[in-house]
C-alpha positions in Angstrom: 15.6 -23.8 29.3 11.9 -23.7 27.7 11.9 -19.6 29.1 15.2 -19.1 26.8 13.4 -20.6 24.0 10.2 -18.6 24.3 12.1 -15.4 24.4 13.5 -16.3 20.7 10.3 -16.6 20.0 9.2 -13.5 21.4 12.0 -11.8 19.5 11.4 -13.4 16.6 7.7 -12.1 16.1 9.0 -8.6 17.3 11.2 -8.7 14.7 9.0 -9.9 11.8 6.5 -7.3 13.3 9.3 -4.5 13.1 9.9 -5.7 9.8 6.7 -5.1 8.5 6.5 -1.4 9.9 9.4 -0.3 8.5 8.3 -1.5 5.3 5.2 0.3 5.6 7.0 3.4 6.4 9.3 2.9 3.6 6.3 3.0 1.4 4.7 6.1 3.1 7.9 7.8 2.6 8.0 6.9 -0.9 4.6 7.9 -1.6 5.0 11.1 0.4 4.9 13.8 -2.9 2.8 11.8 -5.7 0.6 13.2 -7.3 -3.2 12.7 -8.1 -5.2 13.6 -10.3 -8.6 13.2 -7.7 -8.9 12.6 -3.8 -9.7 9.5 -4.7 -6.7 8.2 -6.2 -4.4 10.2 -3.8 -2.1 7.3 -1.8 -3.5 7.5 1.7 -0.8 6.1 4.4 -0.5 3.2 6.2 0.2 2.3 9.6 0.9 -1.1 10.9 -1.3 -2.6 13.9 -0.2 -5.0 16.6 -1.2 -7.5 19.1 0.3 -9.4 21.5 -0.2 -13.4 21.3 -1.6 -15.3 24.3 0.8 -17.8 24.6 -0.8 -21.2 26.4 2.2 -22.7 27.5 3.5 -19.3 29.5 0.4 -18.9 32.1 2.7 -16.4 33.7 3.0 -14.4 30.5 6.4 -13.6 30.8 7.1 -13.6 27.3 4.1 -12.6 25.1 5.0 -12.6 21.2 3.7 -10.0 19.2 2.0 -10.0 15.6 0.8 -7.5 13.0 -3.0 -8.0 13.1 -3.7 -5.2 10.2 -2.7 -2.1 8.4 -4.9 0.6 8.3 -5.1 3.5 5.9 -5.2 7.1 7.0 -8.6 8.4 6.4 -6.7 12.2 6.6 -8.2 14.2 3.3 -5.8 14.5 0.5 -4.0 17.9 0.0 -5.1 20.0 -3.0 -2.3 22.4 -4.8 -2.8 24.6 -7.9 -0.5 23.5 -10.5 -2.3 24.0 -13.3 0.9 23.0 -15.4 1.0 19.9 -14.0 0.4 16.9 -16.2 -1.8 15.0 -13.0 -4.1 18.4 -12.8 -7.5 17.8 -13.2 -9.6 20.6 -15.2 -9.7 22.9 -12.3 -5.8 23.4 -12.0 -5.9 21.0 -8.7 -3.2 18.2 -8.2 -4.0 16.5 -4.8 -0.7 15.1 -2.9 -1.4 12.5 0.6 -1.5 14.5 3.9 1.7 12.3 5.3 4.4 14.2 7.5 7.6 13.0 6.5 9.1 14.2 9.9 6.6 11.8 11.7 7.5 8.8 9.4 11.0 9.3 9.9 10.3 9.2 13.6 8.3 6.0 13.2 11.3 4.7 11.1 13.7 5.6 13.5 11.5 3.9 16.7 11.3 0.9 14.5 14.8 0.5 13.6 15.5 0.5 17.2 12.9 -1.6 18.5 14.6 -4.2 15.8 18.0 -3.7 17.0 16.8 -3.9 20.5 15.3 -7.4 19.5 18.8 -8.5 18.1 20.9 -8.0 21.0 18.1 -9.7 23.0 18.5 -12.6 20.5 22.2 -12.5 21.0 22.2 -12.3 24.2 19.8 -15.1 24.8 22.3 -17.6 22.1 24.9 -16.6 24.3 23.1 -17.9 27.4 22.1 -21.1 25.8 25.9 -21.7 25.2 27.4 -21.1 28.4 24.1 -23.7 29.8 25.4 -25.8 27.6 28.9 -25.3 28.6 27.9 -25.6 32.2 26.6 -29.0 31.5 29.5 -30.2 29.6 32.1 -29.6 32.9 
């Protein structure tokens, strides 16, 4: 019965994890075209680390929760267009806009949205076994 437990558990941090990538891609994608006015200021993107968690009471490790240990910034250089009409150009023309593919975040979106509904159905499915135990024991 404790396995069943640990594998909500395990879900549950997936899903929290999940959560927080997809929020971090959200932002990416949001922040895909701004403008700057120097490299400095240009939005750099983000992307979410994880790490399992060493769980004491599971020596076999069957079910290892996961956790976001940091976000990282790209360290990609800024791209620099000539707009000299735009209000963000510095005195050279230049506007500088973050080197983030939006065809490689959607990607990341789209693995993280699955990963999370694969995390669902494992909860589910895991409630559903608890209730037919339970069910078992109540004959």
């Amino acid at each position: 019965m404790s396995d069943l437990f640990s594998i909500f558990n395990t879900s549950a941090s997936a899903l929290t994890a999940q959560s927080v990538r997809l929020n971090t891609v959200a932002s990416n994608l949001a922040n895909a075209t701004t403008p700057a006015k120097t490299p400095e200021a240009t939005y750099k993107s983000k992307q979410v680390l994880f790490q399992t968690v060493i769980d004491q009471e599971d020596p076999d490790r069957a079910a290892m929760p996961v956790r976001v240990s940091g976000i990282v910034e790209s360290n990609a250089l800024p791209i620099p267009t000539y707009e000299p009409n735009h209000p963000q150009a510095n005195e050279n023309g230049y506007v500088f806009r973050p080197a983030i593919s939006v065809v490689e975040e959607m990607a990341n979106m789209m693995s993280a949205s699955r990963s999370y509904e694969a995390n669902v159905e494992v909860m589910t499915t895991t409630r559903q076994l608890l209730q037919r135990t339970l069910q078992v024991g109540q004959s």
